[in-house]
C-alpha positions, 0 to 999 in steps of 0.5 A: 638055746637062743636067750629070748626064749630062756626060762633061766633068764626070765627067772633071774631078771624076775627074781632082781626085781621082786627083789626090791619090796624085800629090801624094804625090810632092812631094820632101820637100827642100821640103813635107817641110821644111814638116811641122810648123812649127806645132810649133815651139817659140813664141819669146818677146820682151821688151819694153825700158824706154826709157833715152832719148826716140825721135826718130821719124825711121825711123834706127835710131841711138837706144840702145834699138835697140843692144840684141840683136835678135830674129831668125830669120824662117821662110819660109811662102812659097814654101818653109815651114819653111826661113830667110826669104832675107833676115835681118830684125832687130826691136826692142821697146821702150815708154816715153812711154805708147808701145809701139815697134817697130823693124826692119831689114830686111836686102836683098841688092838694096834696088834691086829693092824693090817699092813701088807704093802710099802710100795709107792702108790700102794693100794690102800684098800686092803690094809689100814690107811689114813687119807686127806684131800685138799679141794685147792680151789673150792670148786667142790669138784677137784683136788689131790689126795695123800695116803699113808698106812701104818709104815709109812707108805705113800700114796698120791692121786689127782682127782677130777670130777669127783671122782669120774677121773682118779690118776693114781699116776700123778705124783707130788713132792711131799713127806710122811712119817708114821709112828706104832703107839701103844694105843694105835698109830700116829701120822705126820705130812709135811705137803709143800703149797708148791706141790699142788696148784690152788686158787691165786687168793683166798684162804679156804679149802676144802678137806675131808679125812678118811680112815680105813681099819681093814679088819672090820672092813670099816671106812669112815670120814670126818665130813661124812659120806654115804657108802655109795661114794667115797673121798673124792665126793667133794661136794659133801667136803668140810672147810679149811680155813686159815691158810695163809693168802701168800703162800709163795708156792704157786710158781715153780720150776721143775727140770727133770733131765734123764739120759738112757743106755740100753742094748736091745736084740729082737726076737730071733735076731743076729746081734744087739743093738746099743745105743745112749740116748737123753732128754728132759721134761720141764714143769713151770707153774706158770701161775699158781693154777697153770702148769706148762709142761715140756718134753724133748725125746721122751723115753718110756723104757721103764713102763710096766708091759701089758698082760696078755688076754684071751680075746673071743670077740670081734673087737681089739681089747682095751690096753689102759694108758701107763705112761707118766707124761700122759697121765698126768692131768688127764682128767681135764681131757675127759670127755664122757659119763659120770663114774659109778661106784661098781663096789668090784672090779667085776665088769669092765668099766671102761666105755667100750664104744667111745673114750673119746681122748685115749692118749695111748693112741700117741707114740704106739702102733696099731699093733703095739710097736713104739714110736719115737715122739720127738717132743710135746707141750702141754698146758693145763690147770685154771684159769679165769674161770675154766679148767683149761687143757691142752697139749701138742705131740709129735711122733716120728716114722717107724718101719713104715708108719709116718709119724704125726703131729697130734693136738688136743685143746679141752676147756671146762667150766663149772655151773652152779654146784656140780655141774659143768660145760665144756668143749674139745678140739683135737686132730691128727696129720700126717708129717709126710702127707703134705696135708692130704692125711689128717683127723680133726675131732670137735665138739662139746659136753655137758654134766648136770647133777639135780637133786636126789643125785640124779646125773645128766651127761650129754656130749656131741662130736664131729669129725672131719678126716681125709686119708687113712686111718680108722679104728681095726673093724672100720671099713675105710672110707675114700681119701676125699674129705668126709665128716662124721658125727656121734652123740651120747646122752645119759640119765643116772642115779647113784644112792646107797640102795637104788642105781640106774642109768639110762642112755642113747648113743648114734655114731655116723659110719663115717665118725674118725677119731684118731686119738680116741678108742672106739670098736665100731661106727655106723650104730645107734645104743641103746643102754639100761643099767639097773640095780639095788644094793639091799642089806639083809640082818640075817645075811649079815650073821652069814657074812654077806654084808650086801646083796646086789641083784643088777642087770645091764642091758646093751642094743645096737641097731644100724642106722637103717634100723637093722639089729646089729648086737645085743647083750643082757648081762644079768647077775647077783652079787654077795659083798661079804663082811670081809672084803670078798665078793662072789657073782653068778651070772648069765650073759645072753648075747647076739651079734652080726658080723659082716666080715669075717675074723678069726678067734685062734690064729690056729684055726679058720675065721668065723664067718659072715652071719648072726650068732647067739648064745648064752654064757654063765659065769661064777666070778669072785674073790676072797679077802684081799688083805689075808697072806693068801687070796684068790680071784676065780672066774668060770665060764660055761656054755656057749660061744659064737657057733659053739661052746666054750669052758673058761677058768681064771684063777689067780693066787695071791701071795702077801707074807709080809708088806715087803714081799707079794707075789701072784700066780694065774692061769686062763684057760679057754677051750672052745668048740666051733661048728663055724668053722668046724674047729675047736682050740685051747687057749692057756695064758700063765701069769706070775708077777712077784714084787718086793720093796726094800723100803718106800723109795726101792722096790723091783718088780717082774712079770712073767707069761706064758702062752702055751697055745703059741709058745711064747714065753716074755718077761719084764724084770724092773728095778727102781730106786727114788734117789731124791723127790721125783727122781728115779734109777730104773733098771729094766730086763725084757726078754721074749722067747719063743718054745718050740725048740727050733733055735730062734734067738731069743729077744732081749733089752737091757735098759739102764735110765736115770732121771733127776728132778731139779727144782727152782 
């Protein structure tokens, strides 16, 4: 069956569009309610000198919490626009070089809160939560948020660009305590101005509250927010007032030492390799908007290993960045599109032809091996106007791959009231090429937001290489000097009901970009993302809070005009009342590939030609925040020259907020008639977790690949002896399970960090 002439596909397509005069039915008693709360007047707060010390006990008892609070939480969920169903009182106050936030939040059944997570950082969607963030620099564009639920979790992110960066990584010095009260929960923060960078003067943030009671699947604000966004919409932000001008807290020092003792034997080894290694990172607040960041030997023992993944394309998959270091700000090196509110993690979301900047690049081999990286600099924050970036790596030789210096400079500045430009430089050399082997990327963007929530993002690159390097998939180019370029521009609308984005993208065959993730060059893309989110009374009373019919289209042509892939994903999503979300879908694709390359190492590579086939998919996942929840995903029909039967199930584990644990299984089994071959392919996945209290936890991850015998594991155990300062203990192990006797690859890796502030 060839897509084109797919009746199956034609009846879907058609069906998502005569989907739009239906949700025009919507009684206005509930989306009419919604029009406009975007318009609503922004509320403003201000923050109250201290009279008296906070004890930091979550008990409201002290007199700066007698004071009138502020109140009036509008629900974004499910019912935008009207009350929240439970009243919320907050209190801002600073003293002590501190900012304090307090809350009461009220509960007509505190018996039914949902709890099910004390881990740092803990996802705070599937269980009731309290969150603030702080605009420093009232740009209506950045800030930092802290997160808390009823045990006194902790949560902290850094926030770029509304939300088009979300660094759940970055981590601040900053206390909470909560408190069960009769008629709900109550909140305490103490948030050192030292912990957070903000504008040298002035006394005016901005904030935003946000509350979420996860048994009604309800989300709602203090300065109210349509549904198709969330807090880190920054522009629809209240005002902070009444903080003080000097707030001593703009400078810091922060030296954080760490030293290592670790035994390591690789897979089918003799012996064990000991070693005892040490380095540091130092933090200087520079000014109260600049940061200065140093390293020396950096060691990233303790990083969660990656999970495992069936690929059936021609492509390498995409491994997201973990390591702290390079996490931290990483929203000022974003080079791309507005971020869309997907409302489920049911495609990916990552920009598969380009991320421009992708860090991980830095201090890991093509083929996942660590390299050593000696030392690094980073300088980032605001300055003059700009949001500034920059940083400088370099890395050592390791079993015949040269180590690099690396560099990248980004600069930003705001325009009008959600707009921005700016421009980047990075490069890669060879510390052993004598200058004959380097990668230098440059080049500028631009994001435009006009009314009626309309986004223009354009950006443009060049490069110029001589020597090797490249992404898998690239023909190398000769070692004379050679230059490239690619430009991306996009046109989008993100509203409660409507989505859309429309874009155009061209990459020269000779584009290089060392320091970014890119899958193929020489093309032009042309890109249509549509969909409409109605919400139909009677679905509702089926538990069906929202409909979304959408479709994503994606067309690659060679620069001479030659097709070179399409693919049409089409499908419709059901957003329960719940939590849960179920999409059936239909993913016609066609792809030409000039060489060949292997599915299975078991079986012979697929070759040269121009392949089409048709997949569906059934994809979902129950209620998060229940004891036990699933995600499936099935896929059936057919794959490159064949057919193909997929299942993905994960079961998820949550007894108590102590203890969670989840078991999944992949299993592909495909069918080739290029090559004439079939493979299975079965991936297991056990991860379990438990929490002592907020600041000890132990984490472990196990997989299995039945196909290749391969059984890994990666036990870690981390204890936070003091703000910003960890014990890790970590356990990896692979063996292989064919019974031949191959010594299994063991580490044992002891590391403690301890942050010193001056």
């Amino acid at each position: 069956m060839t897509w084109r002439r797919s009746p199956v596909v034609r009846v879907v397509f058609t069906a998502s569009f005569l989907a739009i005069p239906l949700a025009a039915q919507d009684p206005p008693g509930r989306e009419g309610a919604a029009t406009g709360v975007a318009a609503l007047p922004r509320p403003t707060l201000v923050a109250r000198p201290l009279t008296t010390p906070i004890r930091l006990d979550g008990v409201l008892d002290e007199p700066a919490w007698q004071a009138e609070p502020v109140t009036g939480f509008i629900q974004a969920e499910p019912d935008e626009g009207l009350p929240a169903t439970q009243h919320t009182h907050v209190w801002v106050a600073h003293g002590d070089g501190n900012l304090y936030v307090a809350a009461r939040l009220h509960d007509e059944q505190p018996d039914r809160l949902v709890v099910n997570d004390i881990r740092k950082d803990f996802d705070n969607r599937v269980q009731d939560a309290f969150a603030v963030i702080l605009d420093t620099f009232h740009d209506r564009r950045n800030g930092y948020v802290f997160v808390t639920n009823p045990a006194g979790a902790r949560a902290d992110r850094q926030i770029a660009n509304e939300g088009r960066e979300i660094n759940a990584s970055w981590d601040a010095i900053w206390r909470v305590e909560t408190a069960r009260v009769d008629d709900g929960w109550t909140v305490e923060m103490e948030i050192p101005f030292r912990s957070i960078r903000s504008a040298a003067t002035g006394d005016v943030w901005g904030i935003n509250f946000s509350r979420r009671i996860r048994r009604n699947n309800e989300i709602a604000f203090w300065a109210p927010v349509p549904r198709a966004y969330g807090l880190t919409r920054l522009s629809l932000a209240g005002t902070l007032t009444g903080l003080p001008e000097t707030r001593g807290a703009g400078r810091d020092l922060r030296f954080t030492p760490y030293a290592l003792a670790n035994t390591v034997r690789g897979t089918g080894g003799p012996s064990f390799d000991s070693e005892l290694q040490g380095g540091f990172d130092l933090k200087w607040g520079l000014t109260r908007g600049l940061a200065l960041d140093l390293t020396a030997n950096p060691d990233f023992a303790q990083v969660e290993a990656d999970e495992q993944r069936v690929n059936l394309t021609q492509f390498s998959l995409f491994f997201p960045e973990k390591r702290r270091f390079f996490l931290e700000n990483s929203g000022l090196f974003f080079v791309g599109d507005q971020a869309r509110n997907t409302r489920g993690n049911l495609l990916p979301r990552v920009d598969e032809d380009l991320l421009p900047f992708f860090s991980r690049r830095i201090g890991l081999t093509e083929d996942g091996r660590t390299q050593p990286i000696h030392g690094g600099v980073r300088l980032t924050g605001n300055a003059a106007g700009f949001q500034l970036g920059a940083m400088a790596m370099r890395t050592g030789d390791v079993e015949g791959v040269p180590g690099s210096d690396f560099g990248v400079f980004r600069a930003r500045r705001n325009l009008f009231r959600s707009s921005d430009i700016g421009g980047i430089f990075m490069f890669r050399r060879a510390t052993d090429g004598g200058g004959e082997n380097f990668n230098r990327i440059y080049g500028g963007d631009t994001n435009f937001r006009f009314p009626r929530e309309i986004d223009l993002s354009v950006y443009y690159l060049a490069s110029d290489a001589k020597g090797t390097g490249g992404e898998e998939g690239v023909t190398p180019s000769p070692a004379d000097e050679r230059g490239g370029h690619t430009v991306r521009a996009s046109l989008g609308h993100d509203g409660n009901f409507l989505h859309f984005k429309l874009a155009y993208m061209e990459m020269s065959p000779d584009f290089q970009n060392d320091l970014g993730f890119l899958r193929r060059t020489g093309f032009r893309k042309y890109f249509v993302d549509w969909g409409i989110r109605p919400r139909f009374q009677f679905m509702r009373r089926l538990g069906v809070r929202e409909t979304h019919p959408h479709l994503e289209w994606h067309y690659y042509d060679d620069l001479d005009g030659r097709m070179l892939a399409k693919w049409l994903h089409t499908g419709i999503t059901f957003f329960m009342n719940s939590g849960g979300n179920v999409q059936i879908q239909v993913d016609p694709r066609f792809e030409r590939i000039d060489r060949p390359f292997r599915l299975d190492r078991r079986i012979d590579r697929i070759p040269p030609g121009s392949y089409s086939w048709a997949p569906w998919s059934l994809t979902g996942g129950t209620d998060a925040s229940r004891m036990f929840s699933f995600r499936w995903r099935g896929t059936l029909g057919e794959l490159w020259s064949g057919t193909q039967k997929t299942v993905s199930l994960t079961m998820n584990f949550k007894p108590s907020y102590a203890f969670r644990a989840s078991a999944g299984m992949t299993r592909t089994h495909a069918t080739l008639d290029l090559p004439d071959a079939s493979f299975v392919r079965t991936l297991w996945t056990v991860r379990t977790n438990y929490s002592f209290n907020p600041d000890m936890f132990i984490d472990a991850l196990v997989q299995y690949d039945a196909a290749h015998n391969v059984f890994n594991s990666n036990v870690r155990f981390n204890l936070i002896h003091a703000p910003l300062s960890d014990l890790f203990l970590v356990w990896n192990e692979q063996r292989i399970t064919t019974g031949d006797g191959t010594p299994p690859g063991r580490s044992l890796t002891l590391k403690l960090t301890r942050m010193l502030a001056f």
